[in-house]
VOGU-3710 file (C-alpha; in Angstrom, 3 decimals, decimal comma):
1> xxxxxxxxxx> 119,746/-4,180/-29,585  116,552/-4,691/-31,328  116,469/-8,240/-30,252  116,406/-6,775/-26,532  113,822/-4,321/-27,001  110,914/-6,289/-29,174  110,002/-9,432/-28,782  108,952/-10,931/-32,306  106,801/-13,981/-31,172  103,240/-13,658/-31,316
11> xxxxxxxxxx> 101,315/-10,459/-31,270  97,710/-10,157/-29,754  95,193/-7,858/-32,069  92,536/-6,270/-29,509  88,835/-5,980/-30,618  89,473/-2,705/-33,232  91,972/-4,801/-34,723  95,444/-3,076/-34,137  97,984/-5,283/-33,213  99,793/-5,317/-29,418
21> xxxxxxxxxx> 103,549/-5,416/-29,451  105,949/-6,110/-26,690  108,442/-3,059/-25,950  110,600/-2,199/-23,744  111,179/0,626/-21,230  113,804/2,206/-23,118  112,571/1,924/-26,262  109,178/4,072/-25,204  111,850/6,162/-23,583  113,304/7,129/-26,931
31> xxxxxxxxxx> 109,920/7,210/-28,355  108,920/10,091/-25,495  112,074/11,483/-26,251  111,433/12,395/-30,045  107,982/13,204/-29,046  108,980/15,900/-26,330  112,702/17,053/-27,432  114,829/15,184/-30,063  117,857/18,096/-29,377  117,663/21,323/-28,826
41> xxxxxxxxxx> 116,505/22,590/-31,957  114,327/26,237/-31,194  116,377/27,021/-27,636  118,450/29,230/-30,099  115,837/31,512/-30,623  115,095/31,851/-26,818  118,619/33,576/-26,488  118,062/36,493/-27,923  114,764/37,354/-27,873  114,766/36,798/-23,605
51> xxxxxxxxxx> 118,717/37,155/-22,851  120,508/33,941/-21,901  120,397/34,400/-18,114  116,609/34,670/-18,608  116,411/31,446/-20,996  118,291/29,034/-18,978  116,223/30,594/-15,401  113,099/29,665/-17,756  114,607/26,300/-19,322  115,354/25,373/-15,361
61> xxxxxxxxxx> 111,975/26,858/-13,695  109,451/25,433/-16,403  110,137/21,593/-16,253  108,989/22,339/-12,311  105,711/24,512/-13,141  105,419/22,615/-16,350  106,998/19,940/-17,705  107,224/17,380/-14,694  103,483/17,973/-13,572  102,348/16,868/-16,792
71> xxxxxxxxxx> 104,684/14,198/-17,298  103,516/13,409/-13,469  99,644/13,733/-14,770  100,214/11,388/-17,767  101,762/8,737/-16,140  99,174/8,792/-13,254  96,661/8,504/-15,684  98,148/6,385/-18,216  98,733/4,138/-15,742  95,248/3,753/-14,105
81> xxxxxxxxxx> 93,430/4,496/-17,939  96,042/2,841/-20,319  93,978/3,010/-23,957  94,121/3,984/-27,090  93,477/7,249/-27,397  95,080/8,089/-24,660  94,237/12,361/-23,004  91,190/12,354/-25,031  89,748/9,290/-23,184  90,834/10,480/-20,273
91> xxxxxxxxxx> 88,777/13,841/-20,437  86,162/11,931/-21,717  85,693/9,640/-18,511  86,400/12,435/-16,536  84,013/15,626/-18,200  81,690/13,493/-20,850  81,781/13,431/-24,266  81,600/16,673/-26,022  84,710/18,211/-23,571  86,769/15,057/-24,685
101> xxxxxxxxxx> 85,885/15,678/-28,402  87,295/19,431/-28,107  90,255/17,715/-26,085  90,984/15,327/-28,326  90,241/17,750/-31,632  92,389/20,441/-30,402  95,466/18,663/-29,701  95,159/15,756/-33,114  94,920/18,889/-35,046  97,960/20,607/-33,764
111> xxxxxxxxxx> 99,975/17,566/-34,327  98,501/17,328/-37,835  99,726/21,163/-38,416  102,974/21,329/-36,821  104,196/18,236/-37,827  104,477/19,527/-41,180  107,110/22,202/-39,361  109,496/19,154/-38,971  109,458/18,880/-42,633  110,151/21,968/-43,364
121> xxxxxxxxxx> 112,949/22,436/-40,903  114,775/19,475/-41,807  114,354/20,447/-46,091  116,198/24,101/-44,555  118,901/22,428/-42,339  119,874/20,331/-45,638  119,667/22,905/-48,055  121,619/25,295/-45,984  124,382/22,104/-45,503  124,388/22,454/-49,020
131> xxxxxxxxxx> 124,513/25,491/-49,743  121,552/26,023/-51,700  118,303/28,419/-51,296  115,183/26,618/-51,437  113,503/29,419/-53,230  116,002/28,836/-56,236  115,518/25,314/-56,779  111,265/24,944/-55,269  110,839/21,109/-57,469  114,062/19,787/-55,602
141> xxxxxxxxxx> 113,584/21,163/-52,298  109,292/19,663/-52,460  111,412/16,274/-53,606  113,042/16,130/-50,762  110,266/16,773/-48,457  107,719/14,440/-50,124  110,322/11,560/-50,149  110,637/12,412/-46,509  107,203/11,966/-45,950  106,391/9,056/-47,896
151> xxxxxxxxxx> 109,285/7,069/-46,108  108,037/7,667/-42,606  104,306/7,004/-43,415  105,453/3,325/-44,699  107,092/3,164/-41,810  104,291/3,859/-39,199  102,173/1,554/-42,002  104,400/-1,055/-40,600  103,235/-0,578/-37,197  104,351/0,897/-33,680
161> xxxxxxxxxx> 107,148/-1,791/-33,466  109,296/-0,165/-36,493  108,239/3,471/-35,580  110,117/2,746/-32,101  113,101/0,897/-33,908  113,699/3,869/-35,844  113,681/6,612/-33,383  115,674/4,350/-31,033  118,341/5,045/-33,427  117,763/8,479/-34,343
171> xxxxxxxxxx> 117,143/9,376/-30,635  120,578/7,307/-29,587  122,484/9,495/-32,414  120,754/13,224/-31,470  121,520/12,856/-27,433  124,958/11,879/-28,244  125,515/14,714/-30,408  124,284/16,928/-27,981  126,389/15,791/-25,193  129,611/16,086/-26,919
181> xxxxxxxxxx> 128,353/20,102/-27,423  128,146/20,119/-23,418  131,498/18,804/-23,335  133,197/20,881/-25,744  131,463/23,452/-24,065  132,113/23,325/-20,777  136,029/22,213/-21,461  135,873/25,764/-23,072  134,112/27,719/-20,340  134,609/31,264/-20,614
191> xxxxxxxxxx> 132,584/32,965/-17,914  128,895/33,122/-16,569  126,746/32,012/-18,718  123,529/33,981/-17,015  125,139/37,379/-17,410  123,481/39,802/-19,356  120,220/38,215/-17,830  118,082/40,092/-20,294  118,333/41,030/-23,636  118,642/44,438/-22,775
201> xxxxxxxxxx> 118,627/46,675/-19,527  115,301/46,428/-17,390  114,362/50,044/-17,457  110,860/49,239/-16,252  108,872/46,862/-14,220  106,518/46,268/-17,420  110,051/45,184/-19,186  109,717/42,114/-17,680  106,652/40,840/-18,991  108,035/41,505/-22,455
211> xxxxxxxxxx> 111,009/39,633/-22,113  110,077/36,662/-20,429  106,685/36,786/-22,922  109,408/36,501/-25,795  110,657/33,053/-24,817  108,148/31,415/-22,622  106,134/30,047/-25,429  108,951/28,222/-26,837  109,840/27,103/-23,266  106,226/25,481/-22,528
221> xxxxxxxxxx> 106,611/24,153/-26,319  109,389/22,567/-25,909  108,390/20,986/-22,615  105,602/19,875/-24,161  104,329/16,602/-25,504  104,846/14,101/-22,579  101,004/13,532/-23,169  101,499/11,891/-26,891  102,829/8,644/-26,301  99,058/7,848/-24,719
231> xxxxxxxxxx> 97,524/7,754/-27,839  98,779/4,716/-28,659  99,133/2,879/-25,454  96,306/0,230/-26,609  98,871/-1,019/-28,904  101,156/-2,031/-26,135  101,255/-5,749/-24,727  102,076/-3,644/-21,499  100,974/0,016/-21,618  102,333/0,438/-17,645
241> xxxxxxxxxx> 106,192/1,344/-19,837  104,878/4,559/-20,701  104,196/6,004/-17,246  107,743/4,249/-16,704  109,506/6,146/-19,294  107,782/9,384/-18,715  108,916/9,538/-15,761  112,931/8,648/-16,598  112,606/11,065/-19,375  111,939/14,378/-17,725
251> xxxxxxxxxx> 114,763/14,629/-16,508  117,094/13,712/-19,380  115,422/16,265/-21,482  115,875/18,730/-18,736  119,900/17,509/-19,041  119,409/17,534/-22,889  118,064/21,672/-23,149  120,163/23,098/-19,570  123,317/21,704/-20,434  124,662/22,011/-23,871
261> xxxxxxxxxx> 122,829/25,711/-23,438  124,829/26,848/-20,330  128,012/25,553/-21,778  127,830/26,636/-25,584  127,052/30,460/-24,058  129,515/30,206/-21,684  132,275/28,875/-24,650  131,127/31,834/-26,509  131,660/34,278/-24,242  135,436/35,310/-24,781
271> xxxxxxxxxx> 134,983/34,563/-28,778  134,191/38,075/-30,058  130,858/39,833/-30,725  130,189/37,288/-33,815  129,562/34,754/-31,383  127,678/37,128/-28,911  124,407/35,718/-27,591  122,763/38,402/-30,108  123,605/36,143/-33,116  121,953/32,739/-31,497
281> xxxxxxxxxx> 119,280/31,550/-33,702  118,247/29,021/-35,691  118,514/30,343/-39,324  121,092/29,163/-41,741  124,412/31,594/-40,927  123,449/32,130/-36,953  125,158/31,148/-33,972  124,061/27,417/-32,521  124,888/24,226/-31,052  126,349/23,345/-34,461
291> xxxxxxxxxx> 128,656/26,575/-34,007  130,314/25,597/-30,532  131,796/21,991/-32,172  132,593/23,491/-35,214  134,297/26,576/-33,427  136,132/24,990/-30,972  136,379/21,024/-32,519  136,773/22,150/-36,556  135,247/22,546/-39,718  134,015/18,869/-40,461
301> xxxxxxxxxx> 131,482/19,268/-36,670  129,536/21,889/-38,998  128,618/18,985/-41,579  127,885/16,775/-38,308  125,535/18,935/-36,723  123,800/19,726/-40,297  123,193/15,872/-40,650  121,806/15,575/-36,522  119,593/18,631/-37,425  117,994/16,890/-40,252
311> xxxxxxxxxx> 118,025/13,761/-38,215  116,176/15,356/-34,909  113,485/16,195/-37,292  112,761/13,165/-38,937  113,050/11,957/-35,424  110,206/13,568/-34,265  108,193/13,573/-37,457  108,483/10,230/-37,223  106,945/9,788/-33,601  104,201/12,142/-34,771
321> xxxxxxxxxx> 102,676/10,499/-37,049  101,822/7,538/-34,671  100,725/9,637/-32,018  98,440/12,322/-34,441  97,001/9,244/-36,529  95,911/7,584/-33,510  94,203/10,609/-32,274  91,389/10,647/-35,267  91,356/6,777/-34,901  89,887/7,380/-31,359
331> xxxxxxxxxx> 87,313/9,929/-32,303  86,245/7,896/-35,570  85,889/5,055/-33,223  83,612/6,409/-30,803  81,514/7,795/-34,058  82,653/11,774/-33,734  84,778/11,505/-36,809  84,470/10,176/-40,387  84,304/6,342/-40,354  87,017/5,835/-42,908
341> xxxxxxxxxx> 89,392/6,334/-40,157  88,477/3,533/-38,247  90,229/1,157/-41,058  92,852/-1,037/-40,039  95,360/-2,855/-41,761  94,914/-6,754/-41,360  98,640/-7,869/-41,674  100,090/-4,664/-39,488  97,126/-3,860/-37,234  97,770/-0,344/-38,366
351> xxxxxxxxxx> 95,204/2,508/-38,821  96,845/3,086/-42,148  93,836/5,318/-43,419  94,880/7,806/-40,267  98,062/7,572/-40,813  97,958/8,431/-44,804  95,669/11,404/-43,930  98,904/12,627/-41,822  100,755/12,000/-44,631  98,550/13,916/-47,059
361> xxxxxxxxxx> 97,956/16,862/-45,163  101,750/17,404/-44,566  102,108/17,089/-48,451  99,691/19,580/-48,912  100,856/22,018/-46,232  104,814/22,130/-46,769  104,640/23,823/-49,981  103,368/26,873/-48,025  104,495/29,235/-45,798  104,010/27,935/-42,780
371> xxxxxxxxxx> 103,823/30,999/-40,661  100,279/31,222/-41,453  99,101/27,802/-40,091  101,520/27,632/-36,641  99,577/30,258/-35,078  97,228/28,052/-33,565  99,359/25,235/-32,372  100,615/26,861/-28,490  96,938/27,689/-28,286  95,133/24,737/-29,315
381> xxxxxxxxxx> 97,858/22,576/-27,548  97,438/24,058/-23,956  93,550/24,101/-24,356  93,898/20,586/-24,058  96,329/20,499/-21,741  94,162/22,593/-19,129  90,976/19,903/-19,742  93,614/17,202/-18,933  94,562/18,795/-15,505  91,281/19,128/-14,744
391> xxxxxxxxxx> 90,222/15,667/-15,740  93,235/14,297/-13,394  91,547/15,798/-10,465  88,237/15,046/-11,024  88,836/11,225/-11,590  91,363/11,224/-8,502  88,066/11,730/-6,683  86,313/8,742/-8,757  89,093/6,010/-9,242  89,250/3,945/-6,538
401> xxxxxxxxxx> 93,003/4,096/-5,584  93,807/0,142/-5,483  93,445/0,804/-9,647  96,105/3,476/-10,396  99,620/1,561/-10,772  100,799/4,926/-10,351  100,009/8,314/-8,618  101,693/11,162/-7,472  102,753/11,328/-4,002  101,739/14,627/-1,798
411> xxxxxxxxxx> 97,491/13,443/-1,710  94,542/15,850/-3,651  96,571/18,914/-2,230  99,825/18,285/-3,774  97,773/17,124/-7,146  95,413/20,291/-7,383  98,499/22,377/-6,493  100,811/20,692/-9,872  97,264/21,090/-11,489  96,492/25,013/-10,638
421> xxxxxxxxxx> 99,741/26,325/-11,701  100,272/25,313/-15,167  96,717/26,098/-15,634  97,489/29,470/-14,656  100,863/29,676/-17,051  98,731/28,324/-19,585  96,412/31,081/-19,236  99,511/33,579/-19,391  100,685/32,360/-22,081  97,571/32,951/-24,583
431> xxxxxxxxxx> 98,204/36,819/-23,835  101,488/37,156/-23,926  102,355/35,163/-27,385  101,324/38,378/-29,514  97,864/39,221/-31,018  97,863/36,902/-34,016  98,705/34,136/-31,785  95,990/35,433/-29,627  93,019/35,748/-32,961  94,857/32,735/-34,838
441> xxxxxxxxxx> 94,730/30,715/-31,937  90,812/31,774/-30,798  89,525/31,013/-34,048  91,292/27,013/-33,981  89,372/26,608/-30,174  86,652/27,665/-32,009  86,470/24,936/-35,033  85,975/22,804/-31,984  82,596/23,239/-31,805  81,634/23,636/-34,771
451> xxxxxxxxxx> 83,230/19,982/-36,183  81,481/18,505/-32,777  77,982/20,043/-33,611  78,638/18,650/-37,023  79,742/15,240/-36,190  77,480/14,468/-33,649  74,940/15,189/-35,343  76,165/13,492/-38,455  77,613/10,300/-37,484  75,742/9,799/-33,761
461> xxxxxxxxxx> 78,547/9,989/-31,522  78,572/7,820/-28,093  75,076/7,288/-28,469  74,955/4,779/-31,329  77,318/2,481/-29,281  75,499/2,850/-25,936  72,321/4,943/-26,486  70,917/4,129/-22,610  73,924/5,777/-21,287  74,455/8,818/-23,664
471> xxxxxxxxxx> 70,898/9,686/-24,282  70,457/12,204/-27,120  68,402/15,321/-27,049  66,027/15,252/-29,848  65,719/18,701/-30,273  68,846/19,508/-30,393  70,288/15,533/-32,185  73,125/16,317/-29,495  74,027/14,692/-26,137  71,752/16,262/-23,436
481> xxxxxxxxxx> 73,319/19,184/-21,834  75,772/19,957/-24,701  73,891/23,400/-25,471  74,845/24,489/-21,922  78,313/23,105/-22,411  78,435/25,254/-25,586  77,397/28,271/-23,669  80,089/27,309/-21,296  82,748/27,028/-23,957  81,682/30,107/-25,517
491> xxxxxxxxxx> 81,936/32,465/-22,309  85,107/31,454/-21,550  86,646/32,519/-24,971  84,751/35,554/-24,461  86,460/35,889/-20,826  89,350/35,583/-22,404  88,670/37,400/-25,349  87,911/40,462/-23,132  91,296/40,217/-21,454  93,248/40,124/-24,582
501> xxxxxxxxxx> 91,058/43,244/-25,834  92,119/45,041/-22,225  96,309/43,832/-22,611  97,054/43,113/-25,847  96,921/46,864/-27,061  99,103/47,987/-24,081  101,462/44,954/-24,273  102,102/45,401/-28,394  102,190/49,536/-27,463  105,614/49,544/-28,738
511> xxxxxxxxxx> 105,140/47,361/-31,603  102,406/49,415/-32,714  104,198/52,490/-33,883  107,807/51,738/-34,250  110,677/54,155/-34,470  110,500/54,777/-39,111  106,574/54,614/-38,834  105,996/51,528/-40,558  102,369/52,171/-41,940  102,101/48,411/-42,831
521> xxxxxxxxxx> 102,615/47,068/-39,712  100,491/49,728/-38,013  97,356/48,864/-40,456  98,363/45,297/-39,559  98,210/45,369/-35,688  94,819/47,370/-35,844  93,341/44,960/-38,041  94,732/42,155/-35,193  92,591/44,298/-32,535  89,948/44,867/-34,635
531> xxxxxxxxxx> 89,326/40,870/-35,401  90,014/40,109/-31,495  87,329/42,759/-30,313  85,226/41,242/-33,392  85,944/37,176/-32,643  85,000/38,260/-28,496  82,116/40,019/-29,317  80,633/37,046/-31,280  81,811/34,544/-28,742  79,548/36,806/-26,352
541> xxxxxxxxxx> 76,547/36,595/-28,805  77,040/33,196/-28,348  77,372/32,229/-25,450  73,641/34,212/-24,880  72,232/32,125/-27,662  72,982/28,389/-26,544  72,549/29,603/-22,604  68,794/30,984/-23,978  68,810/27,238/-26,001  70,055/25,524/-23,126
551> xxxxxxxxx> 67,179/26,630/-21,072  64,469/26,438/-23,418  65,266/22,573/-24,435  67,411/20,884/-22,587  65,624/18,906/-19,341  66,417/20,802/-16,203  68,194/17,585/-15,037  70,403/17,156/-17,728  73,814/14,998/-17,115
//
């Protein structure tokens, strides 16, 4: 098979130095697969939390509103704009340079955070195979994680050819596995799986926000992703096989989270109130996937499903690190990150010095709890996925159409409609996640900035590669009309800050002042409001100070 998929002749190396390979449509299939899905690891915890009619309704409504009109954005775009780099070059083109920094910051970060998750989810899905508690035995279960690490980072040192020979594999192994759970599922059907639709009675109209609040965010994250294969599309011989496979994987992950779902509730249903849809999650000892084939199948399917656990993850941590690494190789390039990063390795054409930092940060980061750090991922994440939309339509209007090799049928209606809506689900979803998604996720938008004033400043930005067409403001040593684009930034964070102030207290009412009085988690949520109202009120201070700076020095004609 690997014969079929890479071609091992000669390799081109562009201008930066990384090296093209030639791969097939399948391959970066598998490759968007791992990136997007790689099983259904996280469903489990939709189940309970939002009731299993509720989960599948969301698991079949969100690929529509959110899922496919990315995947439909980022192959229309990789397909006209096919570069390293990948979203961040595209909302650079499309909004300038200090936009495409935050773009391209937000989203590299994320990946840089929750890839260590991966880690840490596949060191619990072993130790709980084995029986063991982490906790107890701390040197072994960092061994295995480091290991981990260090095997995948010489991997992607090796280049984007053995990255996609790897998850071919691993993909290949997790969709089987998943399949035979829709089998053994649905040859075991025991009624419907979308009754009770909610976790509990609706008793009031407000009950709905709650519920479908408690499993959208891992809906839209696991739809999510379809964007990271772009990042490395200057490595391709032929970068037109990732609008290809984006498009022929949307719906087999739709296939990959609806079906073994439906059917392992459904199995469940006549099995007792052990296997009610109450006990779904994804801690060691709940109901899952794993829990249908061993159930129905025997004891041996438990072991199975431990080993494609740890495999999904390594899967995806795998596919990660390309895509993350290449995102700080981009900025570094166009001088808005440190130089270092720019380094490529003459016999792979690899950015190895990316891809170590990857490595390094996950090494540092998974002997935590990492409760503390995912916070800002859903936020950061869909910040950049609203700049993409918005990019899409703006350089519909400026591409001339003989250059796209693909675009979405329907005209600038139909695109602005698949545009608008997410946007507005995006928007959703920053108040409904909780309030220390809502502070955690505020103050990661807001490092943004800051590294961008930094780094511009610092290491000169577009301007030291073409200074004529992104002049600098000398006042400021930024681009000329960033001061009103910080103003910009700033008031809508304060927008938003303002609603969260006006729902958040309403929408966490009950959580506030639970039934035995908790006076911890009461002093908690108050300090939550109190740093929102705090974080808003600064963001309005601010945006006053660079729209008072943007007037007073930047030229009234600014770009």
């Amino acid at each position: 098979m690997a014969k079929d998929n890479f071609t091992s002749g000669m390799m081109d190396t562009a201008a930066n130095g990384l090296k093209k390979h030639k791969m097939s449509v399948f391959t970066v299939v598998f490759m968007v697969f791992a990136l997007v899905a790689a099983g259904c690891y996280g469903i489990e915890d939709m189940i309970p939390e939002a009731g299993p009619g509720l989960t599948l309704i969301m698991l079949i409504a969100l690929p529509f509103v959110w899922g496919l009109p990315f995947g439909l954005v980022a192959s229309e775009l990789g397909s006209v704009r096919p570069q390293e780099g990948g979203y961040y070059k595209w909302v650079q083109e499309a909004l300038g340079e200090f936009w495409g920094f935050q773009a391209g910051w937000w989203r590299t970060i994320s990946i840089y955070i929750d890839n260590t998750l991966y880690v840490v989810l596949a060191g619990g899905y072993l130790f709980g195979m084995m029986g063991l508690d982490q906790e107890e035995h701390p040197v072994l279960a960092y061994a295995f994680k480091a290991v981990m690490i260090l095997i995948f980072m010489g991997i992607n040192i090796r280049g984007v050819k053995d990255v996609g020979i790897v998850t071919n594999a691993l993909s290949i192994f997790v969709i089987a596995a998943f399949a035979m759970v829709a089998i053994i599922g649905f040859a075991n059907w025991g009624g419907n799986p979308f009754e009770p639709l909610t976790a509990a009675p609706i008793e009031a109209p407000s009950d709905w926000i709650f519920y479908i609040g408690a499993g959208i965010s891992i809906g839209m994250w696991m739809y999510s992703g379809y964007e990271s294969m772009s990042t490395i599309a200057g490595e391709l011989e032929d970068p037109q096989v990732i609008p290809k496979a984006t498009l022929i994987t949307v719906p087999l992950i739709m296939a990959t989270y609806i079906l073994p779902t439906m059917a392992g509730i459904s199995a469940f249903k006549t099995e007792g109130a052990d296997f009610g849809f109450e006990n779904w999650g994804s801690d060691a000892g709940m109901v899952g996937y794993a829990s249908v084939a061993e159930h129905f199948v025997g004891p041996a399917f438990g072991i199975f499903f431990g080993i494609v656990a740890v495999v999904a993850q390594c899967s995806i941590f795998n596919t990660y690190i390309a895509s993350g690494s290449r995102g700080f190789f981009a900025l570094a390039e166009d001088n808005l990150a440190p130089k270092f990063m720019v380094k490529v390795d003459k016999k792979h054409g690899v950015p190895y010095i990316a891809v170590i930092s990857v490595a390094v940060v996950n090494l540092i980061l998974c002997q935590f709890a990492f409760s503390t750090l995912v916070v800002v991922d859903v936020f950061l994440l869909v910040s950049s996925y609203i700049l993409v939309y918005i990019s899409a339509i703006i350089l519909r209007r400026r591409i001339p159409k003989s250059e796209y090799k693909f675009r979405i049928p329907g005209g600038m209606g139909f695109l602005k409609l698949i545009c608008i809506v997410p946007i507005c689900i995006a928007v959703i979803s920053f108040l409904i996640n909780g309030s220390d998604y809502f502070i955690g996720g505020m103050l990661g938008i807001i490092s943004g900035p800051i590294l961008y004033f930094i780094w511009k400043r610092y290491f000169g930005g577009l301007a030291k590669k073409d200074p004529e067409g992104n002049p600098v403001n000398k006042k400021t040593g930024l681009a000329l009309g960033d001061m009103k684009r910080l103003a910009i930034l700033f008031g809508a964070l304060a927008a938003v800050g303002v609603l969260g102030c006006l729902f958040l207290p309403w929408y966490e009412a009950d959580w506030s002042y639970p039934d035995d009085y908790d006076m911890t988690l009461f002093a908690t949520q108050n300090a939550l409001f109190a740093g929102i109202r705090i974080v808003t009120i600064a963001c309005v201070c601010l945006t006053a100070i660079f729209g008072f700076l943007g007037r007073a020095v930047e030229p009234r004609k600014a770009k």
